[in-house]
PDB file with SEQRES, HELIX, SHEET and CRYST1 records, atoms N, CA, C and O in Angstrom:
SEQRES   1 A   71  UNK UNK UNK UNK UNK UNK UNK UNK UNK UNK UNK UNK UNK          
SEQRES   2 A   71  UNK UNK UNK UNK UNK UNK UNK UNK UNK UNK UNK UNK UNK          
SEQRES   3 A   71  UNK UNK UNK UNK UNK UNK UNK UNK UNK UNK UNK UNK UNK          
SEQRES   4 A   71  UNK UNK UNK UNK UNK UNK UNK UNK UNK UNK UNK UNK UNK          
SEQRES   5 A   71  UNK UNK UNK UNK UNK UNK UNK UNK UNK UNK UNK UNK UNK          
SEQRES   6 A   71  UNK UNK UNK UNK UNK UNK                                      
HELIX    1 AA1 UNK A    9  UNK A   13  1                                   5    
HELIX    2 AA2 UNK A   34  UNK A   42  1                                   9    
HELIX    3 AA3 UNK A   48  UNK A   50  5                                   3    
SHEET    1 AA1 3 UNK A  27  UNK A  28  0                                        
SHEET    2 AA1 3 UNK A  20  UNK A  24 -1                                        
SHEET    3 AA1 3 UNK A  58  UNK A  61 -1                                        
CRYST1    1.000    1.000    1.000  90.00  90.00  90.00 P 1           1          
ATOM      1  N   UNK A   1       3.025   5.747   9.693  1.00  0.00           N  
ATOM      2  CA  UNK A   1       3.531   4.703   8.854  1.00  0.00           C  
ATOM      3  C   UNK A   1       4.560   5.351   7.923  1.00  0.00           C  
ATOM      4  O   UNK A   1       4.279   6.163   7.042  1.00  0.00           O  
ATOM      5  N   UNK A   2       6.046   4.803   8.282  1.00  0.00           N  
ATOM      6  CA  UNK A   2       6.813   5.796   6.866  1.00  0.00           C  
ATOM      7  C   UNK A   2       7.047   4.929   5.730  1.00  0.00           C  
ATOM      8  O   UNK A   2       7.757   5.313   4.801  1.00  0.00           O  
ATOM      9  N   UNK A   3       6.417   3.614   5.738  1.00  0.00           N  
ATOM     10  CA  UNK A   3       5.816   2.777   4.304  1.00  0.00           C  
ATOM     11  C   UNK A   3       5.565   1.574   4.339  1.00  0.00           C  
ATOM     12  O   UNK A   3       6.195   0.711   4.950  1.00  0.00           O  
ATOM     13  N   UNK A   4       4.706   1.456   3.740  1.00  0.00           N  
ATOM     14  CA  UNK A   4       3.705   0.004   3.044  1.00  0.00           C  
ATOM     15  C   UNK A   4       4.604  -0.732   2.218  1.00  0.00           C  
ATOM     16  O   UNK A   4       5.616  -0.290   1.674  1.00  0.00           O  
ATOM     17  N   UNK A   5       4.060  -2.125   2.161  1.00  0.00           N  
ATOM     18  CA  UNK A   5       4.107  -2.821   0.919  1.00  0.00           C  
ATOM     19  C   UNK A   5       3.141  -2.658   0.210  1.00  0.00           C  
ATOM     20  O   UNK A   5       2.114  -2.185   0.696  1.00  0.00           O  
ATOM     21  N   UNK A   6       3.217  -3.009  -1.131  1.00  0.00           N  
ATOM     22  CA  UNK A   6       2.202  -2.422  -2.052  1.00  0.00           C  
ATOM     23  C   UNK A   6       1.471  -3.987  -2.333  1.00  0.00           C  
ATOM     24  O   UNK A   6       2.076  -4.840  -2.982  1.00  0.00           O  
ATOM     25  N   UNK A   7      -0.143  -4.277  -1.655  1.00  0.00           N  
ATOM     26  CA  UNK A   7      -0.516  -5.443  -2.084  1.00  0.00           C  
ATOM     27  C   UNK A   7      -0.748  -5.952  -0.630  1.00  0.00           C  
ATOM     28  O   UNK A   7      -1.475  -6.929  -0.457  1.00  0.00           O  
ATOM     29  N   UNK A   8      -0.130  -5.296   0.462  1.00  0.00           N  
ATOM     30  CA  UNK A   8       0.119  -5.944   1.803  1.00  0.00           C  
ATOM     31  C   UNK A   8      -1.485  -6.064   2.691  1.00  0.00           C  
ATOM     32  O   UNK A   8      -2.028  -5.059   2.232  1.00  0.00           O  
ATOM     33  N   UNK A   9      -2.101  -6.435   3.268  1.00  0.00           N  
ATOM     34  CA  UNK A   9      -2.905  -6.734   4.857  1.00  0.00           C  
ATOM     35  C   UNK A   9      -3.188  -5.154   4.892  1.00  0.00           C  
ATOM     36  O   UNK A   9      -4.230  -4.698   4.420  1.00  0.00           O  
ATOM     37  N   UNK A  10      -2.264  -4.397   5.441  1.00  0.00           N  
ATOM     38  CA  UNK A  10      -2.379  -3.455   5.953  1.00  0.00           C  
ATOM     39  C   UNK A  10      -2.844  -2.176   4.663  1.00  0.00           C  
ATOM     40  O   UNK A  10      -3.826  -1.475   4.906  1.00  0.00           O  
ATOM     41  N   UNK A  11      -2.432  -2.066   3.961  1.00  0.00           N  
ATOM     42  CA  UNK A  11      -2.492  -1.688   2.742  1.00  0.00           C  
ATOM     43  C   UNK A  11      -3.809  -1.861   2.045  1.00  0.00           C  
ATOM     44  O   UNK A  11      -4.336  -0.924   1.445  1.00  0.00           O  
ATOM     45  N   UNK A  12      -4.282  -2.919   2.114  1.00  0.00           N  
ATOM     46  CA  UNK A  12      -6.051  -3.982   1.684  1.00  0.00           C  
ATOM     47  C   UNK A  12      -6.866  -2.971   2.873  1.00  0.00           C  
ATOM     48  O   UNK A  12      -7.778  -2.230   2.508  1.00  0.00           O  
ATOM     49  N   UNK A  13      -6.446  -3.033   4.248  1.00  0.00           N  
ATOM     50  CA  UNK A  13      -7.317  -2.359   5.522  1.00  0.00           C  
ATOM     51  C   UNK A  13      -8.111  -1.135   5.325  1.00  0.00           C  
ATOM     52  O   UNK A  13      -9.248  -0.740   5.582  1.00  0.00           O  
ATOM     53  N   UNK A  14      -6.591  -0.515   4.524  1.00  0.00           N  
ATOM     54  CA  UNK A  14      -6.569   0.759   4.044  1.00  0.00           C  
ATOM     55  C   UNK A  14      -5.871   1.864   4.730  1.00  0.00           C  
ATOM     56  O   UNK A  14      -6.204   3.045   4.627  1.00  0.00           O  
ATOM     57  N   UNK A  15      -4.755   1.362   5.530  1.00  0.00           N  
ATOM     58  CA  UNK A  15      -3.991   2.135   6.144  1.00  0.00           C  
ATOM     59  C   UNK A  15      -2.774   2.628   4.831  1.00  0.00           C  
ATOM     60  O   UNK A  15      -2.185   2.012   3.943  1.00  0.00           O  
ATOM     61  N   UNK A  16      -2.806   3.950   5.260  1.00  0.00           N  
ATOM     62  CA  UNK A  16      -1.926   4.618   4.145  1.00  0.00           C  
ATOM     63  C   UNK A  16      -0.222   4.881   4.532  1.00  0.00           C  
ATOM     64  O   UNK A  16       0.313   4.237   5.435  1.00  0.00           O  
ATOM     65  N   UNK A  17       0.318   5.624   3.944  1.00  0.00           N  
ATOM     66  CA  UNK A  17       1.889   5.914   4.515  1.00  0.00           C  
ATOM     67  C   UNK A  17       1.254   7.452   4.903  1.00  0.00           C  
ATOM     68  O   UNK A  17       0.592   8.248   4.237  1.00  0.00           O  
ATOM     69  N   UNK A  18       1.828   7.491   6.444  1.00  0.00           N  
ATOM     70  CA  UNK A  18       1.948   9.300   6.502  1.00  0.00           C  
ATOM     71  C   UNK A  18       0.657   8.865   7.880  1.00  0.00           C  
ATOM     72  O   UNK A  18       0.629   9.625   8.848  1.00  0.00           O  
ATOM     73  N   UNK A  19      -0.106   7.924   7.860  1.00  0.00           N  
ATOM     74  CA  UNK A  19      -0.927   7.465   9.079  1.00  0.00           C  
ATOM     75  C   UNK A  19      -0.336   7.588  10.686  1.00  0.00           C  
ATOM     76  O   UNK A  19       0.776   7.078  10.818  1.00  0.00           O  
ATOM     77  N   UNK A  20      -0.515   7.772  11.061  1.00  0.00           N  
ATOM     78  CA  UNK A  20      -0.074   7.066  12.631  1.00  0.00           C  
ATOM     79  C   UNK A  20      -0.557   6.500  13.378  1.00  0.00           C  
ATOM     80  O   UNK A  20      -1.660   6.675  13.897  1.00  0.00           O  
ATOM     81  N   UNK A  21       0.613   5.312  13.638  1.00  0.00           N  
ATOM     82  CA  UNK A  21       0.049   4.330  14.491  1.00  0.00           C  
ATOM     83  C   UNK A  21       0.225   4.708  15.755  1.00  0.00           C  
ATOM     84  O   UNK A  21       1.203   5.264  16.255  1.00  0.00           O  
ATOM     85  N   UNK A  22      -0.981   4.308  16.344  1.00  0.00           N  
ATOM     86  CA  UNK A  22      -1.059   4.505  17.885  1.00  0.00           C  
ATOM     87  C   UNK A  22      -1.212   3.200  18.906  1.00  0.00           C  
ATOM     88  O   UNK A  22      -0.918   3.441  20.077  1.00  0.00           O  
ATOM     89  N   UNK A  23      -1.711   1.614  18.542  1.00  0.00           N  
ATOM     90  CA  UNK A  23      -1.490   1.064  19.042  1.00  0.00           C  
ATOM     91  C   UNK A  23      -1.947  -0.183  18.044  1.00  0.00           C  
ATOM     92  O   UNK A  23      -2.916  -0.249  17.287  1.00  0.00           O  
ATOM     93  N   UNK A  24      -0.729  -1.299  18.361  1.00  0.00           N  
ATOM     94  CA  UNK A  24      -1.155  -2.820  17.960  1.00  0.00           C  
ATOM     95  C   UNK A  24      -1.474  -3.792  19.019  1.00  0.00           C  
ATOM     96  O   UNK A  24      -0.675  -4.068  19.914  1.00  0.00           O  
ATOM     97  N   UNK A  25      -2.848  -4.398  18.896  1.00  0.00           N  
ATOM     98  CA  UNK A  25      -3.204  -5.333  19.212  1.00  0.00           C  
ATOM     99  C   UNK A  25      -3.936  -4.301  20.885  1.00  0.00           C  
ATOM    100  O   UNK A  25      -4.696  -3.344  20.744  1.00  0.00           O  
ATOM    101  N   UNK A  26      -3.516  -4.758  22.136  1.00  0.00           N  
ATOM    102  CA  UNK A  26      -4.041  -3.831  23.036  1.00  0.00           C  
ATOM    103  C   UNK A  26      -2.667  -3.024  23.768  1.00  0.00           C  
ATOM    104  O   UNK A  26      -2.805  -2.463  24.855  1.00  0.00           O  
ATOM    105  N   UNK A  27      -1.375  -3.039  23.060  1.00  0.00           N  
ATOM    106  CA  UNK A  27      -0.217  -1.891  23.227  1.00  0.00           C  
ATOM    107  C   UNK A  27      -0.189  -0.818  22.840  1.00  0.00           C  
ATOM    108  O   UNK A  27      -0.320  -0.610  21.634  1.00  0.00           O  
ATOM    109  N   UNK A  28      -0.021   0.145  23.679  1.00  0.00           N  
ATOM    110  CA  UNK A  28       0.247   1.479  22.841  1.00  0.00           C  
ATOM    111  C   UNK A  28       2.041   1.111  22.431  1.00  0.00           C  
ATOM    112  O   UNK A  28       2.911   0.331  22.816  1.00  0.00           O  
ATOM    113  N   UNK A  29       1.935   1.872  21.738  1.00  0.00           N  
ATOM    114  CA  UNK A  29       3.447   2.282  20.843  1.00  0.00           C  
ATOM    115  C   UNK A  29       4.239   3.257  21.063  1.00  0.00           C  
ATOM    116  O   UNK A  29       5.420   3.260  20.716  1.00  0.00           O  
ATOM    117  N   UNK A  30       3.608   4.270  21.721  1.00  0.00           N  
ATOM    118  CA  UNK A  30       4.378   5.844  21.916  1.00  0.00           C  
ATOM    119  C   UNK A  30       5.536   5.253  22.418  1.00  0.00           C  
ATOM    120  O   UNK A  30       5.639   4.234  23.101  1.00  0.00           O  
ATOM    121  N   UNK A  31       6.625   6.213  21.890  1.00  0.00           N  
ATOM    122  CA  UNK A  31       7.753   5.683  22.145  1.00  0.00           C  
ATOM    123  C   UNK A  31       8.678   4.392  21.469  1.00  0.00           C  
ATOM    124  O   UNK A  31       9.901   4.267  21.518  1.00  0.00           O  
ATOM    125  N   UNK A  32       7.874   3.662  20.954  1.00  0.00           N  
ATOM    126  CA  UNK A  32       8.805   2.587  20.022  1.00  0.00           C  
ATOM    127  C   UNK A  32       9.365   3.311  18.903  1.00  0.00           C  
ATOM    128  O   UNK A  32       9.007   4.388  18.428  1.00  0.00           O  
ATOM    129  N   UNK A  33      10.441   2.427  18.512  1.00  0.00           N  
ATOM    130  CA  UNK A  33      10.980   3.000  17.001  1.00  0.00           C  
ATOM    131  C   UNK A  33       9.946   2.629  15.786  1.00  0.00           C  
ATOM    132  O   UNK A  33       9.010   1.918  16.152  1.00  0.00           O  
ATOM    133  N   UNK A  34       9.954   2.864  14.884  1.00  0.00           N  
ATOM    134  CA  UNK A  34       9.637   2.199  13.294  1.00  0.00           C  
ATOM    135  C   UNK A  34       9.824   0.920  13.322  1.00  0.00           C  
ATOM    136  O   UNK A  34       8.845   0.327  12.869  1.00  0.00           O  
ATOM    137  N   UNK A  35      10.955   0.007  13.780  1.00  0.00           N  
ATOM    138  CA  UNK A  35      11.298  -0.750  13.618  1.00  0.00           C  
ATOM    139  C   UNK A  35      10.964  -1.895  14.852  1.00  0.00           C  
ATOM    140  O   UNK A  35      11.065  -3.108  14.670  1.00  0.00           O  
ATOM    141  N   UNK A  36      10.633  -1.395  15.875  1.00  0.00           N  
ATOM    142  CA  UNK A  36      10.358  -2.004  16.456  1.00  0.00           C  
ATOM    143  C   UNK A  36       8.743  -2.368  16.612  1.00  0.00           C  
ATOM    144  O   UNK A  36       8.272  -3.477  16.863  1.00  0.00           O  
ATOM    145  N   UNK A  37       8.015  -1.100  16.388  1.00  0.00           N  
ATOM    146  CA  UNK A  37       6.517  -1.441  15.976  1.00  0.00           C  
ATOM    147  C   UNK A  37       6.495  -2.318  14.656  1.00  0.00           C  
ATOM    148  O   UNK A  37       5.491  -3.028  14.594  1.00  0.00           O  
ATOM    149  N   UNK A  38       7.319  -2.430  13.642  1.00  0.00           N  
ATOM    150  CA  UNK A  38       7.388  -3.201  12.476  1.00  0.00           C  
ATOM    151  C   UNK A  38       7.399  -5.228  13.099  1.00  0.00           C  
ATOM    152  O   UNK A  38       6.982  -6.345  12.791  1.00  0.00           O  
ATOM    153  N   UNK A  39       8.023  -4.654  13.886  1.00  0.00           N  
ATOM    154  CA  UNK A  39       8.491  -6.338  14.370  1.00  0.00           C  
ATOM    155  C   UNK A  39       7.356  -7.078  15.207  1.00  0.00           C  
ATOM    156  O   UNK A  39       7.124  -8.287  15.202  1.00  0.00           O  
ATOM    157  N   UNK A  40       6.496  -5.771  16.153  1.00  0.00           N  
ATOM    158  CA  UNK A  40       5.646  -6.236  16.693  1.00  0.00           C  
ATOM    159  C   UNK A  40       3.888  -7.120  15.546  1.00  0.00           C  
ATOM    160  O   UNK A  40       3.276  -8.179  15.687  1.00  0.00           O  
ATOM    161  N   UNK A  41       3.767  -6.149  14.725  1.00  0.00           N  
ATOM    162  CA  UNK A  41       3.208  -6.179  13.483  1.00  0.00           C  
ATOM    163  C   UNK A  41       3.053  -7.327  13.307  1.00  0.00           C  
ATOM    164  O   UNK A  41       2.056  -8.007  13.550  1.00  0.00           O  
ATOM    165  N   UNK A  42       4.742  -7.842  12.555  1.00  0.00           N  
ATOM    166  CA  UNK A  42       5.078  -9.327  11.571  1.00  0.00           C  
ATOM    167  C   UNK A  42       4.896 -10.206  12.772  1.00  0.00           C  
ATOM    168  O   UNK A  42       4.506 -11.321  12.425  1.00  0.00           O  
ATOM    169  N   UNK A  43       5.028 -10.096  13.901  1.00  0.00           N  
ATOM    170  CA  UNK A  43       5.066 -11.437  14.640  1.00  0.00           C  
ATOM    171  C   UNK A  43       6.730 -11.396  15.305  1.00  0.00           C  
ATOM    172  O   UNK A  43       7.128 -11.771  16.408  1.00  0.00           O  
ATOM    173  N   UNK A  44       7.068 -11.121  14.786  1.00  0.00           N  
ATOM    174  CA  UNK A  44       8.365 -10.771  15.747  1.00  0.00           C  
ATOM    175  C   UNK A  44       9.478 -11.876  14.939  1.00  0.00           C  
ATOM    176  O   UNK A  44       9.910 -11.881  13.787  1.00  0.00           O  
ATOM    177  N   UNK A  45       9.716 -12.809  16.143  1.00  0.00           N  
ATOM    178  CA  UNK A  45      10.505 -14.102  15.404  1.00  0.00           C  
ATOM    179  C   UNK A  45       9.482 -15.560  15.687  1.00  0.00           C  
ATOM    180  O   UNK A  45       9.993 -16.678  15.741  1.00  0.00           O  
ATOM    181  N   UNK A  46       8.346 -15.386  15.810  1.00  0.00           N  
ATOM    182  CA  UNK A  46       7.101 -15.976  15.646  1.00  0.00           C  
ATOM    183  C   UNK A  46       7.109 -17.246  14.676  1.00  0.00           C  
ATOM    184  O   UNK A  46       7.039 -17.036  13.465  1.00  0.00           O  
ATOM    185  N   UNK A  47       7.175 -18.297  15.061  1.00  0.00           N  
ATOM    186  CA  UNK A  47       7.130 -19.011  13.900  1.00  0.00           C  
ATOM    187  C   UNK A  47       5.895 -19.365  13.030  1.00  0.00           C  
ATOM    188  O   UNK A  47       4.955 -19.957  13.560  1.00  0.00           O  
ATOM    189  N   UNK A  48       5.861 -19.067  11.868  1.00  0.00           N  
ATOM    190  CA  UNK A  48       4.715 -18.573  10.771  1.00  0.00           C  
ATOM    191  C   UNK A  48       3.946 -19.972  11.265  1.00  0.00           C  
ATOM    192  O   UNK A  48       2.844 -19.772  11.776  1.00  0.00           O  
ATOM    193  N   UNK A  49       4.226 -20.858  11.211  1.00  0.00           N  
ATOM    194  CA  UNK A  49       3.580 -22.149  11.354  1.00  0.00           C  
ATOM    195  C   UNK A  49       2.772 -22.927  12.647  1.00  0.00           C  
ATOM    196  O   UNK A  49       2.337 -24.072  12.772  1.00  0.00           O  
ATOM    197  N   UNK A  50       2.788 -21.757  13.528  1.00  0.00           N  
ATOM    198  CA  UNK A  50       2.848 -22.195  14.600  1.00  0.00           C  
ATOM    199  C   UNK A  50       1.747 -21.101  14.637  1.00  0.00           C  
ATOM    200  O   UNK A  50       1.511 -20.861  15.821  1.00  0.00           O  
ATOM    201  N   UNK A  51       0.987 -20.350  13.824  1.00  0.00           N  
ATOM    202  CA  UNK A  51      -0.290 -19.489  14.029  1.00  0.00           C  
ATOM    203  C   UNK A  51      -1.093 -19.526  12.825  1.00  0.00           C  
ATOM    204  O   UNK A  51      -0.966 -18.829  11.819  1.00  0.00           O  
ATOM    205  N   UNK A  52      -2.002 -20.507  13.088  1.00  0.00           N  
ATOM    206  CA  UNK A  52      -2.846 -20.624  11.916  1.00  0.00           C  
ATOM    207  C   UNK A  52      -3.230 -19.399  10.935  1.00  0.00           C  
ATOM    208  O   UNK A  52      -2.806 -19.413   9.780  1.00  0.00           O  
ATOM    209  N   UNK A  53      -4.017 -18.366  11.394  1.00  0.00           N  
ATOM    210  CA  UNK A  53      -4.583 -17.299  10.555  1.00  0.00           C  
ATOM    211  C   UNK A  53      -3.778 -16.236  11.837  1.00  0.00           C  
ATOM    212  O   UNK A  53      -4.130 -15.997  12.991  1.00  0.00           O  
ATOM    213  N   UNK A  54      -2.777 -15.842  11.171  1.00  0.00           N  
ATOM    214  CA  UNK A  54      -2.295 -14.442  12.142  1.00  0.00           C  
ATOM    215  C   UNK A  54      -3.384 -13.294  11.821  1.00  0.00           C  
ATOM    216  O   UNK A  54      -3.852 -13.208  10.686  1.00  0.00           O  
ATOM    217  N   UNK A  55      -3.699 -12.583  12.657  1.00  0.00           N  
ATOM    218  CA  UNK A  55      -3.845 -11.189  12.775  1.00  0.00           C  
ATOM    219  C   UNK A  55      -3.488 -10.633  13.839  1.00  0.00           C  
ATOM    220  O   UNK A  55      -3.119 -11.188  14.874  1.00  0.00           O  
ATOM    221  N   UNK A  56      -3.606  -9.256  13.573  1.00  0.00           N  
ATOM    222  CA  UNK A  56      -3.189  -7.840  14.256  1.00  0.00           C  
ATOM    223  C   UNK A  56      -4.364  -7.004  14.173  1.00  0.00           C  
ATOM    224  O   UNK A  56      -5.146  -6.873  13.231  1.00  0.00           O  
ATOM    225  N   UNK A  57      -4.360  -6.455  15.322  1.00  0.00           N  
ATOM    226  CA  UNK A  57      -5.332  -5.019  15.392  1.00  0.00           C  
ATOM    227  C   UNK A  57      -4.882  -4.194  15.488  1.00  0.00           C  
ATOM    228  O   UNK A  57      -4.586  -3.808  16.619  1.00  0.00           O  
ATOM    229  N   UNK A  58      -4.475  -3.223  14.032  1.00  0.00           N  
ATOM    230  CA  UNK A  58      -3.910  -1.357  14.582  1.00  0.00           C  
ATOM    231  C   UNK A  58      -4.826  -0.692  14.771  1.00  0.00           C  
ATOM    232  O   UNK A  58      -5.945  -0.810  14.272  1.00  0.00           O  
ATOM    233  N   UNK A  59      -4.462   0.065  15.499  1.00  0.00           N  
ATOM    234  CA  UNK A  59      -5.149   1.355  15.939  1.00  0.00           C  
ATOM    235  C   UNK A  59      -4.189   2.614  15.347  1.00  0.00           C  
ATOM    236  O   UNK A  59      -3.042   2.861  15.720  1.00  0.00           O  
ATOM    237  N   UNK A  60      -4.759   3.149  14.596  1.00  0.00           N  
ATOM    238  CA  UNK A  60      -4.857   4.591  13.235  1.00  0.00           C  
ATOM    239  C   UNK A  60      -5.000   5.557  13.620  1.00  0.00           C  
ATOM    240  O   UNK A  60      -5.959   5.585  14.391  1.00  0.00           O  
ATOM    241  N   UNK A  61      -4.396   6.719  13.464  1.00  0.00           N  
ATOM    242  CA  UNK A  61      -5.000   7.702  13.205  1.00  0.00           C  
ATOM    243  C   UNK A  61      -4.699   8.189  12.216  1.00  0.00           C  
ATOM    244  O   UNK A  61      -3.511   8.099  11.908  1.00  0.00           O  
ATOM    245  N   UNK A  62      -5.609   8.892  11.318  1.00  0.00           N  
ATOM    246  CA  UNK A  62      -5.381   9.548   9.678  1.00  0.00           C  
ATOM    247  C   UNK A  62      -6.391  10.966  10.215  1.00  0.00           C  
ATOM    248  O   UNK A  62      -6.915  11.298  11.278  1.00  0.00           O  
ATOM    249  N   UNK A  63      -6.297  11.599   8.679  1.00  0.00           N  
ATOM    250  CA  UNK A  63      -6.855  13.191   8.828  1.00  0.00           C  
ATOM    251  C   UNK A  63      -8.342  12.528   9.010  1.00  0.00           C  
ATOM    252  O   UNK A  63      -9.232  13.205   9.523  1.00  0.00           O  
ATOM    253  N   UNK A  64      -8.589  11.179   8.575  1.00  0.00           N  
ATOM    254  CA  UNK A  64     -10.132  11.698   9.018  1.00  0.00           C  
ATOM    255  C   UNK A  64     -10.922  11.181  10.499  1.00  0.00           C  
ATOM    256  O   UNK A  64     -12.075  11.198  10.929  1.00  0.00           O  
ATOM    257  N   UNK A  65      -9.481  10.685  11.025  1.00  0.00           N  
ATOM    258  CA  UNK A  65     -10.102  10.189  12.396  1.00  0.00           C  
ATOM    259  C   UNK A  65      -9.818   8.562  12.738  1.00  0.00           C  
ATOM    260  O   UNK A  65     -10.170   7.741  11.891  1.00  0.00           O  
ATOM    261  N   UNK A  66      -9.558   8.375  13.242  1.00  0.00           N  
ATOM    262  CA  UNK A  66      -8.845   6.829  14.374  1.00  0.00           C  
ATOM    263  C   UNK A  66     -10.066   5.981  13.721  1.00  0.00           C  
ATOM    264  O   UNK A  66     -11.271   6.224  13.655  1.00  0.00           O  
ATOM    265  N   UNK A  67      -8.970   4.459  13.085  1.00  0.00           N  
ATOM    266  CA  UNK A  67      -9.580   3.352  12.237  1.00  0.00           C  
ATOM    267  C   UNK A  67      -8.814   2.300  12.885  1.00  0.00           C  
ATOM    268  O   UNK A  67      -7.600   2.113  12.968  1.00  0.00           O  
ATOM    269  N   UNK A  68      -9.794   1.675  13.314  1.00  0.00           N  
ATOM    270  CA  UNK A  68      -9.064   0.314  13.641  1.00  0.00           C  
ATOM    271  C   UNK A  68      -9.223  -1.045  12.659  1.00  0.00           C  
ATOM    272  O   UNK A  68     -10.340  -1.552  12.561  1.00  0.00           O  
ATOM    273  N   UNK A  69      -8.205  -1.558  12.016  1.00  0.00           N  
ATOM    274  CA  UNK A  69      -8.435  -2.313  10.959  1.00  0.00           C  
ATOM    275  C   UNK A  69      -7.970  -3.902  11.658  1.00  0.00           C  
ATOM    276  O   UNK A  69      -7.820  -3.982  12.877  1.00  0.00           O  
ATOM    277  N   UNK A  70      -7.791  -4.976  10.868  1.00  0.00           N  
ATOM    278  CA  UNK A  70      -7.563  -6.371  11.477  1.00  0.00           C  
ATOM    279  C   UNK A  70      -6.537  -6.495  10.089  1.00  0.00           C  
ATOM    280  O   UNK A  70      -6.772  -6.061   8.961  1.00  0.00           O  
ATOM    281  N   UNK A  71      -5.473  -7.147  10.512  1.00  0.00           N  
ATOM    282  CA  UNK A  71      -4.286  -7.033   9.231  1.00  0.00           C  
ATOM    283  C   UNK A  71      -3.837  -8.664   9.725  1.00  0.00           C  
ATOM    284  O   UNK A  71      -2.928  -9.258   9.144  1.00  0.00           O  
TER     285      UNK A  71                                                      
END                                                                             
């Protein structure tokens, strides 16, 4: 992660900056940019209204070992 919003889903989960993501939802990521795992995240061009309660499942890894949170 090279940064959070402060207050954000992901942030509440407890995913930190400096984490790595290894996969959202059941995708791995290796190989995407920042920006493109960012997009997968938000929904893309998803219309907000059109998904009642969004979530996401990342898959983490930090120093103390792979966390999968619901954001």
């Amino acid at each position: 992660m090279v940064g959070m919003i402060l207050g954000s889903p992901a942030q509440t989960a407890g995913v930190e900056q400096g984490d790595q993501l290894l996969g959202i939802d059941e995708m791995q990521v290796d190989g995407q940019s920042p920006f493109q795992a960012a997009s997968a995240i938000s929904g893309g061009d998803a219309d907000p209204d059109s998904i009642p309660e969004p979530t996401v499942r990342l898959q983490v890894q930090t120093d103390a070992g792979t966390v999968f949170s619901k954001i």
